[in-house]
N, C-alpha and C positions, 0 to 999 in steps of 0.2 A: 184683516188687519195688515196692513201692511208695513213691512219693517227695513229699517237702513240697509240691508244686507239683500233684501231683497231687489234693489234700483241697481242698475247698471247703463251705464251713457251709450246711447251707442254712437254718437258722433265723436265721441274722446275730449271733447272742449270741458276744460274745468268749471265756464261759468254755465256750462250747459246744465253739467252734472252738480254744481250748485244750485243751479232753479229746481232743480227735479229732488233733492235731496228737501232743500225748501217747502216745495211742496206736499213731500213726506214729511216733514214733521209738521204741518197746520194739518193734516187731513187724519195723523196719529192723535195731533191734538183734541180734535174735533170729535172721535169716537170715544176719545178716552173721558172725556167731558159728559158724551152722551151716558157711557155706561155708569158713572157716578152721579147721574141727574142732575148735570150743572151746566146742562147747555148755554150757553148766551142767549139761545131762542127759545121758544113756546116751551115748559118745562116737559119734562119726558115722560109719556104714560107710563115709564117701567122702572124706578127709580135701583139704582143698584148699589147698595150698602157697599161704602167702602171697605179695602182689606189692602193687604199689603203687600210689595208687588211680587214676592216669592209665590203666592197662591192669587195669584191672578188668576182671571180667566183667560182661555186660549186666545180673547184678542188682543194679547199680547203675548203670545207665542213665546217660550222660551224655546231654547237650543235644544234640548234634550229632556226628554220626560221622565221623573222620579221613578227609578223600579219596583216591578211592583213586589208588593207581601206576600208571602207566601200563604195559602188558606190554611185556617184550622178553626172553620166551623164545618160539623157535618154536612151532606148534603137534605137532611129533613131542617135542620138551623136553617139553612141555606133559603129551601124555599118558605121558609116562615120568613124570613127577613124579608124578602123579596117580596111577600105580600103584605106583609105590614108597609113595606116601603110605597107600593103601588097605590096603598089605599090613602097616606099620607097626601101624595101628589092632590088628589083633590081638595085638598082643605089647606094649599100651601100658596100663600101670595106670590107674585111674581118675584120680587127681591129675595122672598129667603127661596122659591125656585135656583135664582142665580148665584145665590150665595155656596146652595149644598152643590149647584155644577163645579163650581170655582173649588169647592172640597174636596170632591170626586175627583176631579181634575188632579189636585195634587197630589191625591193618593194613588193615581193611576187607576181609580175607576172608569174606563172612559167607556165599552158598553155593557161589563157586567159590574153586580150580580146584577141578577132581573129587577128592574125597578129602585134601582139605587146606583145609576150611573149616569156621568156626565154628560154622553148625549142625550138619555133619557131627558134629564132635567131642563136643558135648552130645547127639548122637542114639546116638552109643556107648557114651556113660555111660550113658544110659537102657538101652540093648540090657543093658546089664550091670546095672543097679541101676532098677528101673524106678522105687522110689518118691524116687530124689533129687528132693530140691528145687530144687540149685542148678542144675543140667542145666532142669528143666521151668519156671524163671522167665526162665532165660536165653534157653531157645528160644523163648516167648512174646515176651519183650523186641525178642528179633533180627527174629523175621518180620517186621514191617513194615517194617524198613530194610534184606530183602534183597526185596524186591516189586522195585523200581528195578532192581536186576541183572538180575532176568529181563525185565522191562520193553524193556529194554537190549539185550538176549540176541532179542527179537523183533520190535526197529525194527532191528536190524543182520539180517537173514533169518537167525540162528544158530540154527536150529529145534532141531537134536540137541542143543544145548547148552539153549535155553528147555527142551525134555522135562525133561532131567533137574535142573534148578534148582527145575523146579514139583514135581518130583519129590520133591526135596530138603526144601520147603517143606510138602509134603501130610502127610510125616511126622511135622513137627513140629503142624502143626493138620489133620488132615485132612478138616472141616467147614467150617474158615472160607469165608465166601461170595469171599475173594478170590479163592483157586484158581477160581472159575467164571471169575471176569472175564479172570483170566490165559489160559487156556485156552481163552475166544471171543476174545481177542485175539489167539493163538497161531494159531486157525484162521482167523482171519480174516486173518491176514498171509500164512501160506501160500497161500488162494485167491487174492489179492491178486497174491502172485509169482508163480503159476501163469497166472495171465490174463495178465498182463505178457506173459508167454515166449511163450505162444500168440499174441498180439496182434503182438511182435515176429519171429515165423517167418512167421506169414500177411503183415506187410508187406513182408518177404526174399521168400516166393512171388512174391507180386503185381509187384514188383521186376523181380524176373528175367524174369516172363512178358511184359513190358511190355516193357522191354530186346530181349527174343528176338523178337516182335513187330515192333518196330520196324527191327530189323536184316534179316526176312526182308523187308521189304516197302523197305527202301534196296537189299538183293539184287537183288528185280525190276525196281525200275528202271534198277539198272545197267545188268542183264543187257539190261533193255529197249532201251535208250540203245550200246550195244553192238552190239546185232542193227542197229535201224539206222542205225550208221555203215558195220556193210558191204557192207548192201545198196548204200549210195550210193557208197559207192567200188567196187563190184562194177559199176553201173550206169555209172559213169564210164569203169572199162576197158573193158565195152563196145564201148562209144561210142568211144572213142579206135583201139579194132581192127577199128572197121568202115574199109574201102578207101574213096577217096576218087570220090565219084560221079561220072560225068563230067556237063558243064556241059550243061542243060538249055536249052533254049528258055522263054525264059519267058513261061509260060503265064500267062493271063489269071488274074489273082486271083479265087477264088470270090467268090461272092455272100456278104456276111455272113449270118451264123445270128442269126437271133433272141433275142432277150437270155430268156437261163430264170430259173427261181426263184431267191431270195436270199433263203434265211433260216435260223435258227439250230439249232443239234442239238435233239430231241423227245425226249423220254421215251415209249420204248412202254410199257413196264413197270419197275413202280419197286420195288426188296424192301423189306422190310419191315427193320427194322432190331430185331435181337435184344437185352432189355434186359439189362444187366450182371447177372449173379446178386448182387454186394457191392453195387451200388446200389442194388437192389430189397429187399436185405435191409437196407439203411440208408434205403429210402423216399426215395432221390433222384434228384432231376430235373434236366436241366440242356439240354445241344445241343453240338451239336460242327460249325464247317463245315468243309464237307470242298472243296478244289477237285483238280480232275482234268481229265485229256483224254477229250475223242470222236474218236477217228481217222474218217479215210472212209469206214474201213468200219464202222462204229457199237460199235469196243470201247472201253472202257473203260482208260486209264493212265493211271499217273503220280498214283493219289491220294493227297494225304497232307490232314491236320488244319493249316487255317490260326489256325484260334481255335474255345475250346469251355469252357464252365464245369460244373461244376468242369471243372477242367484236367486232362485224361489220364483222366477216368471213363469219356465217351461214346467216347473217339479210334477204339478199335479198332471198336467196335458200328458205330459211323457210316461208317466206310470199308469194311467187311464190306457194307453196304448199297448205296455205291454200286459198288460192285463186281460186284456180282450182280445189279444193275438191267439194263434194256436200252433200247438211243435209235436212233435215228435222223439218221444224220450229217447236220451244216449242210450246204444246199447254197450254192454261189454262182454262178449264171448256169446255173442245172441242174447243177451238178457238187459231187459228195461231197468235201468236206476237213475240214480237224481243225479243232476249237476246243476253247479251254479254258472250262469251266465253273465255278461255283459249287452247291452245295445246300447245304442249312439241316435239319441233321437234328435234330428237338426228340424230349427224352424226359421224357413227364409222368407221374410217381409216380400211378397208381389214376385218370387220364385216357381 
C-alpha cells in the first residue's frame, strides 16, 4: 500500500510533487477497490467484506499498532486454541480468511498465537489464491511490526515459540535479510542459556565438594580430640588403681640434669602443594595460611585455613600440603612436645 507520507519529490517542483501525490491516490484507489471487490474491472476472485477503517487491513497501514493484551490463558488453553484455530483455516472462505486477518490485525495478533494470527490468515489466502493482492500487501505491511514479537519470543528464552514466528515470518518474505538477524539472535540466546546452566551446575559441584571437604576434615578433628580425651582419662584411672606405696625413706634428691635443647618444630620435608585445576584454568594466584599442630611425635593435626585470597581457592590445596609434609617436634629442655604452627602457602599462575 502505499501512503501520502510515504512520497517524497525529489526534484522540489510542486507540480511535480502534485503528479506523484496524484498518482498515489488513483493507485490507493485502485487497491482499496480491489480489496472490497468493486473493482471497475473483471470482478475480484477474493471478494473482501467490508469494515471500517479503524480495523482495516494493513493495506492501509496505520501509524502505530494497537498494544497488545496481556495473556491470561494458560499455556495447555493456548495450544488448544491454536489447534482449533489451525483446523478452522481449512474450512474458512477467503473473505472471512481476510476478514479474521483485519481482526488479528487489530488486536495486535500479527504472528501469534499459533494458527490464529494475522500473517497466518493472509498466508492462507495466498495457499489458495496465490496472485491476491490484498493478502501480499498485507503480509509485507505486517512483517516489520511482527519482528518485535519474535524479538520478545527470544529475550524471554521461548526458543520453540521464536522457531516458529521466524517461521511464520520466512513465509511471508523469505529473503529478507531480517530473518538472518533473527536467527543469529535466536542462536545466540540459546548459547547464552546454555552457558548459563553449565556455569550454574559447575558452581552447585564446586559447592558441594567444598562443603564435603570441609566436613571430612571437622570429622577428623573431632574424632582427633575424642581419641585424646580418652587416653587422658584412661591415664587417670590408671593412676587412681595403682595401690598406695608405702612411705619411703627419703632419698637424697638426684643431682640435677642438665638443661637440653629448646627449640621449635623443623620441617624435614615439605610437599609440595597441588594447583587447583579451576584456578589454573582461570590463571589464578593467590595463598592460603594454613595453621596446624606438630605433636611429639612429629604428626601433623588439627589444620585448618586461617586466611587466603581468593578466599576458598587455595583452602583445600594448602592444607593437602601441609598435611603430607613431615617436621620434626620442638624440643624443650631435650624433650619432644606439641606446638602450634603457622605456613604461608603461595600459588603463582606460570611462576
Amino acid at each position: 500500500m502505499i501512503t501520502f507520507d510515504s512520497i517524497r519529490s525529489g526534484s522540489g517542483s510542486p507540480g511535480f510533487a502534485g503528479a506523484v501525490r496524484g498518482i498515489a491516490v488513483v493507485a490507493g484507489a485502485a487497491l482499496l477497490l480491489a480489496g472490497c471487490g468493486k473493482s471497475p474491472g473483471p470482478a475480484s476472485s477474493a471478494p473482501v467484506a467490508s469494515a471500517k477503517p479503524a480495523a482495516s487491513a494493513p493495506a492501509s497501514a496505520p501509524a502505530e499498532l494497537p498494544v497488545s493484551a496481556p495473556a491470561t490463558a494458560s499455556t495447555t488453553a493456548q495450544s488448544q486454541a491454536a489447534a482449533q484455530a489451525k483446523a478452522k483455516l481449512a474450512n474458512m472462505s477467503v473473505p472471512d480468511l481476510l476478514s479474521a486477518a483485519r481482526a488479528a490485525y487489530a488486536q495486535h495478533r500479527l504472528v501469534a498465537p499459533a494458527g490464529d494470527n494475522a500473517m497466518e490468515y493472509y498466508e492462507a489466502v495466498l495457499a489458495r489464491e496465490p496472485t491476491n493482492q490484498v493478502a501480499k500487501d498485507a503480509l509485507r505491511e505486517t512483517f516489520p511490526f511482527g519482528v518485535p514479537d519474535v524479538e520478545k519470543a527470544i529475550s524471554q528464552n521461548n526458543f520453540a515459540e521464536a522457531n516458529r514466528e521466524i517461521a511464520v515470518l520466512s513465509k511471508a518474505d523469505p529473503t529478507n535479510y531480517t530473518l538472518t538477524l533473527l536467527r543469529s539472535k535466536l542462536d545466540a540466546q540459546q548459547k547464552l542459556q546454555a552457558r548459563q546452566q553449565q556455569e550454574a551446575q559447575q558452581k552447585a559441584q564446586r559447592a558441594a565438594q567444598l562443603a564435603a571437604a570441609q566436613q571430612a576434615a571437622a570429622t577428623k578433628v573431632a574424632a582427633e580430640k575424642e581419641a585424646a580425651a580418652k587416653l587422658v582419662a584412661q591415664q587417670q584411672a590408671a593412676t587412681a588403681a595403682r595401690p598406695a606405696a608405702a612411705p619411703k625413706r627419703e632419698a637424697a634428691p638426684p643431682p640435677p640434669k642438665p638443661a637440653g635443647i629448646t627449640r621449635g618444630a623443623q620441617v624435614v620435608k615439605a610437599a609440595s602443594a597441588d594447583y587447583p585445576i579451576e584456578a589454573a584454568r582461570n590463571q589464578t594466584s593467590g595463598y592460603a595460611v594454613v595453621e596446624f599442630t606438630v605433636t611429639a611425635t612429629g604428626a601433623v593435626t588439627g589444620a585448618h585455613v586461617i586466611s587466603s585470597s581468593p578466599r576458598r581457592v587455595f583452602d583445600q590445596a594448602a592444607m593437602h600440603a601441609v598435611e603430607h609434609s613431615e617436621f620434626k617436634p620442638a624440643l624443650k629442655d631435650g624433650e619432644p612436645v606439641s606446638t602450634v604452627l603457622q605456613r604461608r602457602v603461595d600459588f603463582k599462575f606460570g611462576g
